[in-house]
C-alpha positions as CSV (number, residue, x, y, z in Angstrom):
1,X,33.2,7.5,2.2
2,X,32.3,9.3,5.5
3,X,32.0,7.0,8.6
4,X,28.2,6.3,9.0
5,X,28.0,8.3,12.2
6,X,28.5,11.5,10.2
7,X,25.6,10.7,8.5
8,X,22.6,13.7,9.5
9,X,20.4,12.8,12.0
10,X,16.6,12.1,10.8
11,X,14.8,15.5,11.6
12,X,11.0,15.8,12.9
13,X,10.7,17.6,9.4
14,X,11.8,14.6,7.4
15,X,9.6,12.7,9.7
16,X,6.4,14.3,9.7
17,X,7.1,15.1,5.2
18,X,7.6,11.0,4.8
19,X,5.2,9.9,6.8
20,X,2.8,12.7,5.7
21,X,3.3,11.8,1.9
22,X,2.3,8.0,2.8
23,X,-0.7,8.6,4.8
24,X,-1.7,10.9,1.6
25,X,-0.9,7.9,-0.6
26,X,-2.5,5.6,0.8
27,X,-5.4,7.9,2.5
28,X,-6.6,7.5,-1.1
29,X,-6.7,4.2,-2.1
30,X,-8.0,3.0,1.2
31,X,-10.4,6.1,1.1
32,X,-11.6,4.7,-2.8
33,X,-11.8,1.5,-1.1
34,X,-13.7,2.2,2.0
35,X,-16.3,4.4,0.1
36,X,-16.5,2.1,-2.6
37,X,-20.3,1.8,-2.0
38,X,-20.7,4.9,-2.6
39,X,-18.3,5.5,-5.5
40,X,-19.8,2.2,-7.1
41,X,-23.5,4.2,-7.0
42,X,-22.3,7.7,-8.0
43,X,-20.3,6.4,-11.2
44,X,-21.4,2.7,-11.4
45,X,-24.7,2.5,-11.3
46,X,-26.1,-1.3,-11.0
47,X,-29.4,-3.1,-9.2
48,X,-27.0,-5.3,-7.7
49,X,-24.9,-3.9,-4.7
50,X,-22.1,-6.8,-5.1
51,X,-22.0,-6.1,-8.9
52,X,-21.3,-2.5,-8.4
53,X,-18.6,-3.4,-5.8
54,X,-17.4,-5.4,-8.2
55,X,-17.1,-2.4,-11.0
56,X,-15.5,0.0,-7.8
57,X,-12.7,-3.7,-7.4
58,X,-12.3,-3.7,-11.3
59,X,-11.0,0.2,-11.6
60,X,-9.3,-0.5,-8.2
61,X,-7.6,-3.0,-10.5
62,X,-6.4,-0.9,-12.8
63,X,-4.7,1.7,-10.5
64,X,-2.6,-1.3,-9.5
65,X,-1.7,-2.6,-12.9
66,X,-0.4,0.8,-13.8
67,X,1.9,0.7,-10.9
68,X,4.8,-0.8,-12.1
69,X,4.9,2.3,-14.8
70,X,5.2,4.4,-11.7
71,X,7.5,2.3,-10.2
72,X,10.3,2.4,-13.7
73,X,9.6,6.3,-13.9
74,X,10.0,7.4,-10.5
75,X,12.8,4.7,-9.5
76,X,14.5,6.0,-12.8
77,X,14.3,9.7,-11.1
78,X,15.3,8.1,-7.7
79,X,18.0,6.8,-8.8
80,X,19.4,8.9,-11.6
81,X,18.7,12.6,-10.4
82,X,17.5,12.2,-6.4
83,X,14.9,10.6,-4.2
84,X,13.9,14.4,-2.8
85,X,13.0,15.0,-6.6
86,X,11.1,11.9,-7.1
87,X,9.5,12.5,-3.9
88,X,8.0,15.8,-4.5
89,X,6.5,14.5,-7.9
90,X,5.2,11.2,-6.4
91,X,2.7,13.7,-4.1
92,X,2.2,16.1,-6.1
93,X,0.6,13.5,-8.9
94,X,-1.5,12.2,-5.5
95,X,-2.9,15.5,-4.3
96,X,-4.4,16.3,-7.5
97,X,-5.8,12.5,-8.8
98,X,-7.4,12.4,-5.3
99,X,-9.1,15.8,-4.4
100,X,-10.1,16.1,-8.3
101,X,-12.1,12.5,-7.7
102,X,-14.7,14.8,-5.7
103,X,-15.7,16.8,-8.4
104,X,-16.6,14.5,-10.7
105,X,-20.3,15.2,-11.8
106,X,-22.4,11.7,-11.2
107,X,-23.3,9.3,-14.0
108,X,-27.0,10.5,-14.1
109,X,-25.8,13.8,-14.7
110,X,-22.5,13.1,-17.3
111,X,-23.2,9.8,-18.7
112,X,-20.4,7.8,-19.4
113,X,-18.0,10.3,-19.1
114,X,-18.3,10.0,-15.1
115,X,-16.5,6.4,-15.3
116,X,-13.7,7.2,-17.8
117,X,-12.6,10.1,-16.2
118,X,-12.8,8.0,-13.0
119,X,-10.2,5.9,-14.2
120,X,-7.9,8.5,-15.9
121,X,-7.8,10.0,-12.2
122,X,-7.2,6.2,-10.9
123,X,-4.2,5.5,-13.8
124,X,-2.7,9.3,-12.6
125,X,-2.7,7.9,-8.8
126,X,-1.4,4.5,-9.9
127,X,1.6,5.9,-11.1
128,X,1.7,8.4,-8.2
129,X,1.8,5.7,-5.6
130,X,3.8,3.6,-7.7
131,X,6.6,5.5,-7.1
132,X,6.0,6.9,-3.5
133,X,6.6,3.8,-1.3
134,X,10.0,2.9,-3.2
135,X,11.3,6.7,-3.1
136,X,10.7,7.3,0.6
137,X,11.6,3.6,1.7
138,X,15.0,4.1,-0.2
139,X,15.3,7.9,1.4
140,X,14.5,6.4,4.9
141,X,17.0,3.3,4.2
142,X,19.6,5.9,3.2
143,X,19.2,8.4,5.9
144,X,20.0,6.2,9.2
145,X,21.7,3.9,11.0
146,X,19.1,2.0,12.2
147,X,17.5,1.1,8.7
148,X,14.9,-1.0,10.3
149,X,13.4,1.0,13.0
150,X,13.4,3.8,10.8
151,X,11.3,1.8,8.4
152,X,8.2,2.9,10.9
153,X,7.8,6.7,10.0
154,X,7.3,5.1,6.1
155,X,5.1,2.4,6.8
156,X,3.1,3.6,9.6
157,X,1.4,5.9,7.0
158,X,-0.9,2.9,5.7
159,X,-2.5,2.3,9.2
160,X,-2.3,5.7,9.9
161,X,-3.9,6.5,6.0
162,X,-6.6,3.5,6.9
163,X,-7.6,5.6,10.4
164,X,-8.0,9.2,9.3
165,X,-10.0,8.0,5.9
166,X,-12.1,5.8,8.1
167,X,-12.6,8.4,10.9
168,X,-13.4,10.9,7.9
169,X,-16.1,9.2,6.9
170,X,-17.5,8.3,10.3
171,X,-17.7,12.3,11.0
172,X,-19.7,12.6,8.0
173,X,-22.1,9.8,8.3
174,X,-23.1,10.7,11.8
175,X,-22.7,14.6,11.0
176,X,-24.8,14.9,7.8
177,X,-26.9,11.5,8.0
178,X,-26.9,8.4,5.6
179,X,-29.1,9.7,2.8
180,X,-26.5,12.7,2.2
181,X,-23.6,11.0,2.5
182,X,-24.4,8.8,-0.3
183,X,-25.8,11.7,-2.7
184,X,-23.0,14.3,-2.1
185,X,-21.1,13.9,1.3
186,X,-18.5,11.8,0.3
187,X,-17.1,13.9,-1.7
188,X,-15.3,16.1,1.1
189,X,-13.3,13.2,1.9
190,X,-11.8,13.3,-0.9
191,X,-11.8,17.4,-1.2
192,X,-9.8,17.2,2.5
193,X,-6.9,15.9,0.6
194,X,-5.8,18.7,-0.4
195,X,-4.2,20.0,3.1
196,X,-2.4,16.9,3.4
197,X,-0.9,17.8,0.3
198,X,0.3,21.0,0.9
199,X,1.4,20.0,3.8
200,X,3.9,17.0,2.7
201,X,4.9,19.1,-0.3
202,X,6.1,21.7,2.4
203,X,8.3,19.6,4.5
204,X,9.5,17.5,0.9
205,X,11.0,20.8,-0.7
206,X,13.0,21.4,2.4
207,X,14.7,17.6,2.5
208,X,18.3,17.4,2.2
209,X,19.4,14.3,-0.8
210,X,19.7,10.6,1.0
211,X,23.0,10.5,2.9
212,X,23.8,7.0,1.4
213,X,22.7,8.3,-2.3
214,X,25.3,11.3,-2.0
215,X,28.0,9.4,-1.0
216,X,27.7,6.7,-3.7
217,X,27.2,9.4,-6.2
218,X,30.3,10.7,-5.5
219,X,32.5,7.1,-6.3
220,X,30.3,7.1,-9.8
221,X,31.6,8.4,-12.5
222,X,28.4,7.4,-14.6
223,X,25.2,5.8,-12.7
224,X,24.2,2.8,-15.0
225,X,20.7,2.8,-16.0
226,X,18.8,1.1,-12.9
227,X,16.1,-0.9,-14.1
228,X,18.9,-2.7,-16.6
229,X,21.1,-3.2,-13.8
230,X,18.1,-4.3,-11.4
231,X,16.8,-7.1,-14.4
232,X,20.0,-8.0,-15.4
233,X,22.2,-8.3,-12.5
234,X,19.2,-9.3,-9.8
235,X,16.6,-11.4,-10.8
236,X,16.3,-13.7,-8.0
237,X,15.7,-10.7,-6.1
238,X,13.6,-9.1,-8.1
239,X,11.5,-12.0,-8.3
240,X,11.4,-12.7,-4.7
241,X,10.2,-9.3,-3.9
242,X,7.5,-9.3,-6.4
243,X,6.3,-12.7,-4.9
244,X,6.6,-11.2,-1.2
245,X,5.1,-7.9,-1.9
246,X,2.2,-9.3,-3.8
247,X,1.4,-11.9,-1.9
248,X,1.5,-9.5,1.3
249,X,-0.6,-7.0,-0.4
250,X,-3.5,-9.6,-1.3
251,X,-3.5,-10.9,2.3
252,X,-3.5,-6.8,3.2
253,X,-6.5,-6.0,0.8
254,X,-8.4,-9.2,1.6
255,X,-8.3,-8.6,5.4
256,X,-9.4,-4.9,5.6
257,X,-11.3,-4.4,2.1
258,X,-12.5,-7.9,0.2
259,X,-13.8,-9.6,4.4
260,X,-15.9,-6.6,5.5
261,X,-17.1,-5.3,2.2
262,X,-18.5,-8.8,1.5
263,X,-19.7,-9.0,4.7
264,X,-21.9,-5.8,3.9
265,X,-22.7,-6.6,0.1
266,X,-24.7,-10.1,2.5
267,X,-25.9,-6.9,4.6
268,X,-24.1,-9.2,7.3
269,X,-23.1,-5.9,9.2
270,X,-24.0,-2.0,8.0
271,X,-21.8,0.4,6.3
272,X,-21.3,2.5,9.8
273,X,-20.0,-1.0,11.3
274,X,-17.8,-1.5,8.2
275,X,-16.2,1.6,8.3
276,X,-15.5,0.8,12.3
277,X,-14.2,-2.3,11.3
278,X,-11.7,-1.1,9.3
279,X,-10.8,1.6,11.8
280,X,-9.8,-1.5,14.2
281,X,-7.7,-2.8,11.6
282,X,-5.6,0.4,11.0
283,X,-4.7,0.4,14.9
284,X,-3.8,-3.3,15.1
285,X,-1.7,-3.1,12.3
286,X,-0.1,0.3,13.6
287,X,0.8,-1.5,16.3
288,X,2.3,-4.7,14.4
289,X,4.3,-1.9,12.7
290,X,5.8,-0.4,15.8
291,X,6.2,-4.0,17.3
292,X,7.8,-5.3,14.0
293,X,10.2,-2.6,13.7
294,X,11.8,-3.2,17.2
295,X,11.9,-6.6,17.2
296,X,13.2,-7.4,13.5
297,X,16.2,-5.0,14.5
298,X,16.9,-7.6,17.3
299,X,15.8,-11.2,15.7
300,X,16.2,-10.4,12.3
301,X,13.6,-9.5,9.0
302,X,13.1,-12.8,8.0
303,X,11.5,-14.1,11.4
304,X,9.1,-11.7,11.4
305,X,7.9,-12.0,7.3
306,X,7.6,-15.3,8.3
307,X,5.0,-14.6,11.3
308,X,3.5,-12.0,9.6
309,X,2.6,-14.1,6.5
310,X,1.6,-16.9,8.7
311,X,-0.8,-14.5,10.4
312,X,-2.7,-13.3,7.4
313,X,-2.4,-17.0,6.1
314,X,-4.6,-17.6,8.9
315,X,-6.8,-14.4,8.3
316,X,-7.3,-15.6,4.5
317,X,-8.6,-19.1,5.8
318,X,-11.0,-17.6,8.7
319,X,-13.3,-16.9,5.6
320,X,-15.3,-20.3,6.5
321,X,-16.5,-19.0,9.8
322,X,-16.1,-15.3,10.1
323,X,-19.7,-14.4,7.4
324,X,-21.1,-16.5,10.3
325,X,-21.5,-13.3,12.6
326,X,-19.9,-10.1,13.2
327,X,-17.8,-11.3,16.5
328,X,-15.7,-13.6,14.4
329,X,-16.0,-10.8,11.4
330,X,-13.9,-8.2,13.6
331,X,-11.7,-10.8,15.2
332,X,-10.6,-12.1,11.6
333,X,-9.9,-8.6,10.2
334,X,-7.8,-7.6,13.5
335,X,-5.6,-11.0,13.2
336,X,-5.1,-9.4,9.8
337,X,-4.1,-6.0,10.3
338,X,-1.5,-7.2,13.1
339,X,-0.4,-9.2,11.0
340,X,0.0,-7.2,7.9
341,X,1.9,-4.7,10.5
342,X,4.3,-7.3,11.5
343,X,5.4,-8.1,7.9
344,X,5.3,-4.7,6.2
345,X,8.3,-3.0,8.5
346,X,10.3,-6.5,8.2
347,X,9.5,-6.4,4.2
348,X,10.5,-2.8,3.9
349,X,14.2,-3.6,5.2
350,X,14.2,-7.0,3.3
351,X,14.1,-5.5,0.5
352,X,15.9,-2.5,0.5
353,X,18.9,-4.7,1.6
354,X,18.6,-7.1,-1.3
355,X,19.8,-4.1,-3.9
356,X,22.4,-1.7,-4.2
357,X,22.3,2.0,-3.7
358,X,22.3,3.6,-6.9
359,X,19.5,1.1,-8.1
360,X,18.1,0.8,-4.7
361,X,14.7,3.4,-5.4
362,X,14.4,1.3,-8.7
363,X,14.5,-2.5,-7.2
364,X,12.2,-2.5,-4.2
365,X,9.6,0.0,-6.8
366,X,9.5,-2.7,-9.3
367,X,9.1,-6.0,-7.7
368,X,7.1,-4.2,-5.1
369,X,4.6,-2.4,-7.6
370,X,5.1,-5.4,-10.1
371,X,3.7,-7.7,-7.3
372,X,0.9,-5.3,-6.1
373,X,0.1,-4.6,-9.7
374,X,-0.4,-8.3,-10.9
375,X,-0.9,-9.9,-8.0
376,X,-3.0,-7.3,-5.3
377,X,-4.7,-5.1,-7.4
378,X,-6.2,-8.2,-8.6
379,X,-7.5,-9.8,-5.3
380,X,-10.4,-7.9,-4.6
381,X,-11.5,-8.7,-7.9
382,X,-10.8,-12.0,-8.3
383,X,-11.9,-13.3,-4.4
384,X,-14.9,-11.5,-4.8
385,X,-15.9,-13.0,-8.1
386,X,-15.0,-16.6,-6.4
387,X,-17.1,-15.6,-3.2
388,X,-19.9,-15.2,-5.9
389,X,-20.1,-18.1,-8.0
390,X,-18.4,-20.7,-5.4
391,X,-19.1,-19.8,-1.3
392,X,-17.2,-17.7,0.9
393,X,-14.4,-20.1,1.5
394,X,-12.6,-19.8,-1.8
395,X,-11.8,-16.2,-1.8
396,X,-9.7,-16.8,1.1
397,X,-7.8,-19.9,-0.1
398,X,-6.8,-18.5,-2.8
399,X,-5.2,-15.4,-1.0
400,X,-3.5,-18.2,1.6
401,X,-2.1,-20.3,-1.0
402,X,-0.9,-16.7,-2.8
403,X,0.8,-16.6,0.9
404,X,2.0,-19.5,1.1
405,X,4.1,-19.5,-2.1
406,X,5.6,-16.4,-1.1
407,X,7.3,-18.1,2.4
408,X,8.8,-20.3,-0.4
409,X,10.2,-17.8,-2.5
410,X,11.7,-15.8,0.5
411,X,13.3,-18.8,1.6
412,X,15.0,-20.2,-1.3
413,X,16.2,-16.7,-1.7
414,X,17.6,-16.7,1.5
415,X,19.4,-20.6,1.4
416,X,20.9,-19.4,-2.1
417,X,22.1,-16.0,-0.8
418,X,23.6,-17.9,2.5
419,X,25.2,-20.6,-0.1
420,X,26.5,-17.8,-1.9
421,X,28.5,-16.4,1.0
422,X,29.9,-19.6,1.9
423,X,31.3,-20.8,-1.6
């Protein structure tokens, strides 16, 4: 094998076409998300505002359930014939389940119709985005030297995705008014998609194969089949980055979704100050990601999973006091974002380190879209419904004890592997 010096050098071009493809990915579901009011009245029509959040939480569900289909197909195509080709298809499927979401006619006008195809287009992202985060966290892992720094370009694309589909909407609430937002507005949001797909698919047809990939390609006669080698041969592993991953992902979805859409559903704050808050949250956690990049690269992953689970931990359990006004509202969901930001670099590396080349793509996609599937997709969902029928404290606990488990898992997994070593 070459020495890892001769590896290429990470271009602007592979950059910008990662980094573009994530925002895209995530643009979406944090896009579905944040206009989930109005989603919820266009194809979910209900009397009660928190009811039809809760129909908006239940197809969010689903996209996340179908994940880990994504993540077997494309980690299968990762690993067998490329990550550039499993890249190119993971957007591709993304640019057109998103931009064709605003042109779905309404449910006064279509009828039931409106909500199925709704969730066709949600099942076709699902398996788009259940195959983007492994493919380009393997490609980036593969590419560089410095595995965990480079871990940034992938996952600043969520804060960066929260931002632009939360300054989006803030142009068009204050540029066509609140009354056409709701009936029609909304819709460009999703329609704007479209450039930023065109614009990853440029850079991702030029991208030369992982460095890494190639060269374990060539020592392989045959590459086994991934997901059999990934199940059979890793399941600690597996398991621990399904627990990791989902439980981050609930403490992601409950501090920048489940808090300030609740908050709104009690008409706490207004949709213009939601859409703010969750702004804030996309630059604190950009800046966790930065900050977690440089300093996991110097004190190692695990120190910084740990803070960063402890943070949203502590986010999860603000629930008690931050419905009491919007001060401790926008403090709880910042804590949360910087937190998120600290763990999701550190994760990123974990992971990719915990599996080996040829069924790299394949091991972080499974336990990482296995754990958002079953385990985040559900959280809006299920902390909602215990907000409802309980008080607002038992969302939250449930997402901190979902936390809490996970610094469990990642450290028996870590006192077995260093056991391992030693015998």
């Amino acid at each position: 094998m070459k020495e890892i010096d001769e590896r290429p050098k990470l271009s602007p071009g592979i950059a910008v076409g990662v980094m573009t493809g994530t925002i895209l990915e995530w643009y979406d579901v944090f896009l579905f998300a944040i206009g989930g009011v109005y989603v919820g009245k266009a194809f979910f029509p209900s009397h009660d505002p928190l009811a039809a959040l809760l129909a908006v939480y239940v197809t969010y569900a689903i996209t996340f359930a179908v994940r880990p289909l994504g993540a077997i197909l494309f980690g299968y195509i990762g690993d067998k014939r490329g990550r550039k080709e499993a890249l190119f298809w993971t957007l591709f499927l993304a640019g057109l389940s998103t931009s064709l979401i605003g042109t779905i006619p309404t449910y006064a006008s279509w009828g039931i119709w409106a909500p199925i195809t709704v969730v066709v287009l949600r099942i076709l992202m699902g398996l788009s985005i259940g195959g983007e985060w492994g493919a380009a966290t393997s490609y980036i892992y593969d590419m560089t030297k410095r595995k965990v720094v480079a871990q940034i370009i992938v996952q600043s694309g969520v804060p960066v995705g929260v931002m632009l589909a939360a300054g989006i909407l803030l142009i068009l609430q204050s540029t066509l008014g609140e009354n056409t937002m709701a009936a029609w507005g909304w819709r460009i949001a999703f329609l704007i998609s479209l450039i930023l797909v065109l614009i990853g698919l440029l850079f991702r047809i030029r991208f030369p194969e992982a460095f890494e990939y190639e060269e374990a390609k060539k020592e392989t006669k045959e590459i086994p089949d991934p997901l059999k080698t990934v199940v059979a041969r890793y399941p600690l592993q597996t398991f621990t980055g399904v627990m990791l991953t989902g439980a981050v992902g609930a403490g992601f979805i409950y501090s920048w979704t489940t808090l300030p859409a609740t908050a709104m559903a009690k008409e706490i704050i207004s949709s213009g100050v939601y859409i703010k808050i969750v702004m804030l949250f996309g630059i604190a956690e950009l800046i966790g990601v930065i900050l977690g990049g440089f300093l996991s690269e110097k004190y190692g992953n695990r120190t910084f999973i740990y803070l960063g689970l402890l943070g949203l931990t502590l986010t999860a359990l603000s629930a008690a006091i931050a419905f009491n006004s919007p001060a401790l509202l926008v403090s709880a969901v910042a804590l949360g974002g910087f937190s998120h930001g600290l763990v999701y670099t550190s994760q990123a590396s974990y992971l990719s380190a915990l599996f080996p080349t040829l069924a790299r793509t394949t091991g972080i996609s499974f336990s990482y879209q296995v754990g958002n599937g079953f385990v985040t997709g559900t959280t809006p969902m299920i902390s909602t419904y215990l907000v409802k029928i309980i008080g607002s404290m038992a969302g939250g606990l449930y997402v901190a004890i979902l936390l809490v488990i996970a610094m469990i898992v990642v450290t028996f997994e870590y006192s077995k592997r260093m056991l391992q070593l030693k015998n």
